[in-house]
C-alpha positions in Angstrom: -48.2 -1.2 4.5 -44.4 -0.8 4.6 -43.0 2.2 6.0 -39.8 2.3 3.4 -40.1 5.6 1.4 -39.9 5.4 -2.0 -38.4 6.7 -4.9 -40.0 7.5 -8.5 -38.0 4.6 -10.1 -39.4 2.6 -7.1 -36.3 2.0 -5.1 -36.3 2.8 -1.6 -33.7 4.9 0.3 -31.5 2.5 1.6 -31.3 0.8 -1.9 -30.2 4.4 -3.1 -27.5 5.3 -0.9 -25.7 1.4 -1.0 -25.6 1.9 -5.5 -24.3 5.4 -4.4 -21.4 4.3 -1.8 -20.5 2.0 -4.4 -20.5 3.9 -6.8 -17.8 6.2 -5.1 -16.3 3.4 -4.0 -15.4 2.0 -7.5 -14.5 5.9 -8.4 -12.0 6.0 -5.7 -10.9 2.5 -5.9 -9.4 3.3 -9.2 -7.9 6.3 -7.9 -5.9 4.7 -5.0 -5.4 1.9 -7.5 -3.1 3.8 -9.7 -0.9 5.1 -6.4 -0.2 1.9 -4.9 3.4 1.6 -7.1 4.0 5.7 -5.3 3.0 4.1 -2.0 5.2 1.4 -2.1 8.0 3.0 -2.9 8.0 5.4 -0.3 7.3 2.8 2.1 10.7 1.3 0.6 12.5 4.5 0.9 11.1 5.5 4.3 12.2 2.0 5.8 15.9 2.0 4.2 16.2 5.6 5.3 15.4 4.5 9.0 12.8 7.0 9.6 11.3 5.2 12.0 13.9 5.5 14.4 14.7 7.8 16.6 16.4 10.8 15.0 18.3 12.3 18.0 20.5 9.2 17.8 22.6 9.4 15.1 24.9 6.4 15.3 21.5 4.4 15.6 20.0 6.2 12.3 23.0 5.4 10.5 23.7 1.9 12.0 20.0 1.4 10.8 20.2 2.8 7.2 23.7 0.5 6.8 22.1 -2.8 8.5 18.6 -2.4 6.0 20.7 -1.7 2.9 23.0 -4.0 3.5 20.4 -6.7 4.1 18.5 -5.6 0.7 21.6 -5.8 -0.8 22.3 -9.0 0.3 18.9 -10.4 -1.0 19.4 -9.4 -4.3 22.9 -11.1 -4.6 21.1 -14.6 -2.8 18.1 -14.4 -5.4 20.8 -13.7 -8.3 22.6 -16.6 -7.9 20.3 -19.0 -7.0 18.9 -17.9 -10.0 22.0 -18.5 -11.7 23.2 -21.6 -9.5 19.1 -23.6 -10.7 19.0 -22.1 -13.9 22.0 -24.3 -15.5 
Protein backbone atom coordinates (compact mmCIF):
# COMPACT_ATOMS: atom_id res chain seq x y z
CA UNK A 1 0.00 0.00 0.00
CA UNK A 2 1.12 3.59 -0.63
CA UNK A 3 1.42 5.84 2.10
CA UNK A 4 0.22 9.10 -0.01
CA UNK A 5 -3.03 10.44 1.62
CA UNK A 6 -5.71 10.96 -0.40
CA UNK A 7 -8.30 13.28 -1.32
CA UNK A 8 -12.11 12.65 -2.18
CA UNK A 9 -11.51 13.52 -5.89
CA UNK A 10 -8.61 11.05 -5.55
CA UNK A 11 -5.66 13.46 -5.75
CA UNK A 12 -3.04 13.26 -3.25
CA UNK A 13 -1.60 16.18 -1.18
CA UNK A 14 1.27 17.04 -2.97
CA UNK A 15 -0.84 17.05 -6.30
CA UNK A 16 -3.05 19.58 -4.35
CA UNK A 17 -0.79 22.09 -3.11
CA UNK A 18 1.44 22.19 -6.83
CA UNK A 19 -2.48 23.13 -8.83
CA UNK A 20 -2.78 25.54 -5.74
CA UNK A 21 0.84 27.37 -6.07
CA UNK A 22 0.05 27.65 -9.51
CA UNK A 23 -2.82 28.76 -9.26
CA UNK A 24 -1.60 31.89 -7.23
CA UNK A 25 1.08 32.01 -9.22
CA UNK A 26 -0.98 32.75 -12.50
CA UNK A 27 -3.16 35.25 -10.05
CA UNK A 28 -0.17 37.18 -9.18
CA UNK A 29 1.63 36.87 -12.46
CA UNK A 30 -1.01 38.98 -13.90
CA UNK A 31 -0.75 41.33 -11.26
CA UNK A 32 2.95 42.15 -11.47
CA UNK A 33 2.27 41.87 -15.20
CA UNK A 34 0.36 44.98 -15.52
CA UNK A 35 3.25 46.97 -13.25
CA UNK A 36 6.13 46.17 -15.17
CA UNK A 37 5.61 49.69 -17.52
CA UNK A 38 5.47 51.51 -13.42
CA UNK A 39 8.58 49.51 -12.73
CA UNK A 40 10.46 50.49 -15.51
CA UNK A 41 9.93 53.79 -15.36
CA UNK A 42 11.03 54.37 -12.07
CA UNK A 43 13.99 52.35 -12.69
CA UNK A 44 14.47 55.11 -15.54
CA UNK A 45 13.89 57.96 -13.32
CA UNK A 46 15.80 56.58 -10.27
CA UNK A 47 18.96 56.07 -12.65
CA UNK A 48 18.86 59.64 -14.48
CA UNK A 49 18.21 61.21 -11.04
CA UNK A 50 21.52 59.45 -9.74
CA UNK A 51 20.11 57.96 -6.70
CA UNK A 52 22.43 55.61 -6.46
CA UNK A 53 25.14 57.78 -5.67
CA UNK A 54 26.20 59.05 -2.80
CA UNK A 55 24.06 61.99 -1.76
CA UNK A 56 26.47 63.88 0.63
CA UNK A 57 28.40 64.70 -2.60
CA UNK A 58 26.70 67.12 -4.43
CA UNK A 59 29.03 67.99 -7.32
CA UNK A 60 29.08 64.02 -7.87
CA UNK A 61 25.01 63.92 -7.80
CA UNK A 62 24.82 66.57 -10.22
CA UNK A 63 27.88 65.60 -12.43
CA UNK A 64 25.96 62.20 -12.46
CA UNK A 65 22.37 63.44 -13.28
CA UNK A 66 24.13 65.77 -16.31
CA UNK A 67 26.56 62.82 -17.60
CA UNK A 68 23.20 60.15 -17.68
CA UNK A 69 20.94 62.70 -19.35
CA UNK A 70 23.19 63.89 -21.50
CA UNK A 71 24.13 60.30 -22.65
CA UNK A 72 20.21 59.52 -23.14
CA UNK A 73 19.98 62.50 -24.90
CA UNK A 74 22.56 61.74 -27.02
CA UNK A 75 21.07 58.24 -27.98
CA UNK A 76 18.01 59.49 -29.10
CA UNK A 77 19.65 62.07 -31.53
CA UNK A 78 22.19 58.85 -32.90
CA UNK A 79 18.90 56.54 -33.32
CA UNK A 80 17.09 59.68 -34.99
CA UNK A 81 19.32 60.21 -37.58
CA UNK A 82 20.32 56.98 -38.43
CA UNK A 83 16.97 56.60 -38.85
CA UNK A 84 16.76 59.38 -40.98
CA UNK A 85 20.39 59.00 -42.60
CA UNK A 86 18.98 54.62 -43.82
CA UNK A 87 15.58 55.59 -44.33
CA UNK A 88 16.26 57.70 -47.68
Amino acid sequence: MSNKTQSPSGKDEKQLEAERLLARVEREGEALGTSSFARTANKAKDHLGASDIDANDPIEVWGTRIGRIGGAIFAIILVLWLINHFTR
